[in-house]
DRENDREN-749427 format. One record per residue (C-alpha): x, y, z; residue number from 1. Coordinates in Angstrom, 1 decimal, always signed. Example, Ala and Ser with C-alpha at 12.3 -4.5 7.8 and 13.67 -1.06 7.14 Angstrom:
<rs>
<c1:+12.3 | c2:-4.5 | c3:+7.8 | num:1> .
<c1:+13.7 | c2:-1.1 | c3:+7.1 | num:2> .
</rs>
This chain:
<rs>
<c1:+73.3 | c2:+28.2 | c3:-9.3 | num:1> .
<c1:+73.7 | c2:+30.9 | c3:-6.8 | num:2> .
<c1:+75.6 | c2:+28.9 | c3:-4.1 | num:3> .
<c1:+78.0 | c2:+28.0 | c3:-7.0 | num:4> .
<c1:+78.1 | c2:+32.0 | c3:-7.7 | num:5> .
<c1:+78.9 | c2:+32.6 | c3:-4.0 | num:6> .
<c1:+81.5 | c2:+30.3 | c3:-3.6 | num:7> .
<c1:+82.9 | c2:+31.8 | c3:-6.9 | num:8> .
<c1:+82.6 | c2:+35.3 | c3:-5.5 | num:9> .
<c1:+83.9 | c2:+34.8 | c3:-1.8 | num:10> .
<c1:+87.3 | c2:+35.2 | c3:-2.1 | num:11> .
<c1:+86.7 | c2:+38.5 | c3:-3.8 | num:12> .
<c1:+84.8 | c2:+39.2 | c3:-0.6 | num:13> .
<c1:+87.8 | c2:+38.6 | c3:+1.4 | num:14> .
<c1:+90.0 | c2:+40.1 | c3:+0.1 | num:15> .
<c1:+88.1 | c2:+43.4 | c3:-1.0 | num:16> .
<c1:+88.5 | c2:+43.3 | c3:-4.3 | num:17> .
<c1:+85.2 | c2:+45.3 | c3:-4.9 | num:18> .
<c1:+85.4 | c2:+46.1 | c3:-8.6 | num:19> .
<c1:+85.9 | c2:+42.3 | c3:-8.7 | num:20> .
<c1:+83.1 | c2:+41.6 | c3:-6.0 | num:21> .
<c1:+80.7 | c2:+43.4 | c3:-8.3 | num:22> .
<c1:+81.6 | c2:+41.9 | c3:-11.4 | num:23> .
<c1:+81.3 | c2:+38.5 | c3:-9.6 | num:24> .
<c1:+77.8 | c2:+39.4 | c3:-7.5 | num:25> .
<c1:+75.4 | c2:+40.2 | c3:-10.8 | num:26> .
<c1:+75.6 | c2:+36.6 | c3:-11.7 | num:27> .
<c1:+74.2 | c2:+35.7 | c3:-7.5 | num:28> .
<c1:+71.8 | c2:+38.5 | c3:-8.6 | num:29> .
<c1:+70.6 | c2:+36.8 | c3:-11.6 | num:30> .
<c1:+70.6 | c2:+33.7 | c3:-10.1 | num:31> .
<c1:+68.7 | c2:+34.9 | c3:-7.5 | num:32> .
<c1:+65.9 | c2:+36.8 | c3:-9.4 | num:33> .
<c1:+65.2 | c2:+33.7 | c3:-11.7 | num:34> .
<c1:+65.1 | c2:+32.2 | c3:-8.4 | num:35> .
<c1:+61.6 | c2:+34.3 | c3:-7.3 | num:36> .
<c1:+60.2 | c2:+34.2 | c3:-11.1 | num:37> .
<c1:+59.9 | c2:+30.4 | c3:-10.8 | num:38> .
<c1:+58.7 | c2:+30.6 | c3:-6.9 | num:39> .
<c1:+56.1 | c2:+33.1 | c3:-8.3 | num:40> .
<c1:+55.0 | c2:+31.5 | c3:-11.5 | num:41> .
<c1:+54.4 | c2:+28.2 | c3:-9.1 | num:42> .
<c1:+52.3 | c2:+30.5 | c3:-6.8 | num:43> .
<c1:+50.1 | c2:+31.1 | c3:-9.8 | num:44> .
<c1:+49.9 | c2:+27.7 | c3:-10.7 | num:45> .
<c1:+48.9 | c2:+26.4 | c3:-7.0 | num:46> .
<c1:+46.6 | c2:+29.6 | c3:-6.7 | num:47> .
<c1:+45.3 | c2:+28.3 | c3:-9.9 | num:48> .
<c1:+43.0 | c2:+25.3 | c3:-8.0 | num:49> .
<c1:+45.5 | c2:+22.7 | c3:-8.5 | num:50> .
<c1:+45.8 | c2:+21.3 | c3:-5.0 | num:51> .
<c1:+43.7 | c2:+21.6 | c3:-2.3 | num:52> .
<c1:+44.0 | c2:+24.1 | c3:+0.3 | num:53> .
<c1:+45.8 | c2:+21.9 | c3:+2.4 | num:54> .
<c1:+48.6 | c2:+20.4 | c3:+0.0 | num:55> .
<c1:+48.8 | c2:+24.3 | c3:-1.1 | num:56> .
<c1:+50.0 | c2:+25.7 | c3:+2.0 | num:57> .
<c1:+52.7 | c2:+22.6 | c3:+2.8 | num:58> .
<c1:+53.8 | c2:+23.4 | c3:-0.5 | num:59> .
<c1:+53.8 | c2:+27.2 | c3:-0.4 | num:60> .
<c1:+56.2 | c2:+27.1 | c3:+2.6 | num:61> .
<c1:+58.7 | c2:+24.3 | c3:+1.0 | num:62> .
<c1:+58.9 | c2:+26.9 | c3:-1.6 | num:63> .
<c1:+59.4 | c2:+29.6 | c3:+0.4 | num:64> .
<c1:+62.1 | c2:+28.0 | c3:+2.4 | num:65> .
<c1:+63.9 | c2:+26.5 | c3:-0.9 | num:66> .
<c1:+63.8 | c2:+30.3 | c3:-2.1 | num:67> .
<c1:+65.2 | c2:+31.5 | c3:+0.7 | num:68> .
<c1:+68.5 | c2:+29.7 | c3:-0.1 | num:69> .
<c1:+69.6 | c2:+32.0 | c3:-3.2 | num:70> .
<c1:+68.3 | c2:+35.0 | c3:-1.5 | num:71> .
<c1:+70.8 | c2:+34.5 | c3:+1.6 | num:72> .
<c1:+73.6 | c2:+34.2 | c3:-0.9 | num:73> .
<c1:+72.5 | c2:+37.3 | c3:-2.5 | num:74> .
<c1:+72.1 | c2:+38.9 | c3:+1.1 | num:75> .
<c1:+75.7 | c2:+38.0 | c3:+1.5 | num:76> .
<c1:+77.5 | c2:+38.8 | c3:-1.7 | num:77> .
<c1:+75.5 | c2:+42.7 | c3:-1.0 | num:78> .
<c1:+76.5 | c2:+42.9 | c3:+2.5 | num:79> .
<c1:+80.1 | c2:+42.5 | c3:+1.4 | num:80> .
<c1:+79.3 | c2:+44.6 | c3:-1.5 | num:81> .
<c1:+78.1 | c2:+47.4 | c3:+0.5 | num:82> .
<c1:+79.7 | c2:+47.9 | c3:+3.5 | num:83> .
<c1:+83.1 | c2:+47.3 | c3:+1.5 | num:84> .
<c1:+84.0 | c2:+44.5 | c3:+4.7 | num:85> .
<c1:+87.8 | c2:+43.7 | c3:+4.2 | num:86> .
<c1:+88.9 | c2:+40.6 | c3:+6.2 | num:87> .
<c1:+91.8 | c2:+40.2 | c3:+7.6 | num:88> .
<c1:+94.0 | c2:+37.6 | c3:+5.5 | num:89> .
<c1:+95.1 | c2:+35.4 | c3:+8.7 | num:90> .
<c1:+91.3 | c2:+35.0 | c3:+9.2 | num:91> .
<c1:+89.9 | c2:+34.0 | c3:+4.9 | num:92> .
<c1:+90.9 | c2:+30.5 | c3:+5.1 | num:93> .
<c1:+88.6 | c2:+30.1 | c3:+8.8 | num:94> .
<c1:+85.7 | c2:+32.4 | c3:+7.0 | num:95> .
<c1:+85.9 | c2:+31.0 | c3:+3.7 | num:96> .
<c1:+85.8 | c2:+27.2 | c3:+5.7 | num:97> .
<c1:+82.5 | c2:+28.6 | c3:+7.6 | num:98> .
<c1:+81.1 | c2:+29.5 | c3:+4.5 | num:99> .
<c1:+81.1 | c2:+26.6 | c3:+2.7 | num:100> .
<c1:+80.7 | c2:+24.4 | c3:+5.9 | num:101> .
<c1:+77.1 | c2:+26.8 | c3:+5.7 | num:102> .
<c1:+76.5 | c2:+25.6 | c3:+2.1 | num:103> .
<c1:+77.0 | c2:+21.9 | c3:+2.5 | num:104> .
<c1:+74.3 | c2:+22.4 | c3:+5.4 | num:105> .
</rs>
């Protein structure tokens, strides 16, 4: 899945290993875009008369927050991507811990 992707992908984030980041960030990409087809094709089917109105819209915004999770690991394996962020080395171990302290939540 795309937090699995992440993980896989921080340390290139670290360290700036950007040919490495963007080998490592189509996978979160993928992930992530498979991610919205199945949040869309459950749209249809809810927008289909399925549930009532009521039961659609609890639902609608469980999906959207469950999607949201493989979009923020895309957000962050692009904003490492694009600004080309190089962390210090004293400070990976503490980011890398924060990061995954994040995923567990």
């Amino acid at each position: 899945n795309s937090l699995n992707r992440l993980k896989e992908t921080f340390p290139a984030c670290l360290d700036g290993t950007h040919a490495a980041q963007n080998d490592l960030a189509n996978p979160v990409h993928e992930f992530e875009s498979a991610a919205d087809d199945m949040r869309r094709a459950i749209e249809l089917e809810l927008y289909s008369g399925k549930l009532l109105p009521q039961s659609r819209a609890d639902l609608l915004a469980l999906i959207e927050a469950i999607d949201s999770i493989p979009n923020t690991a895309e957000n962050i394996v692009d904003f490492f991507s694009i600004q080309k962020l190089r962390i210090d080395a004293a400070l990976h171990l503490d980011v890398e811990q924060l990061l995954l302290k994040g995923l567990e939540a």
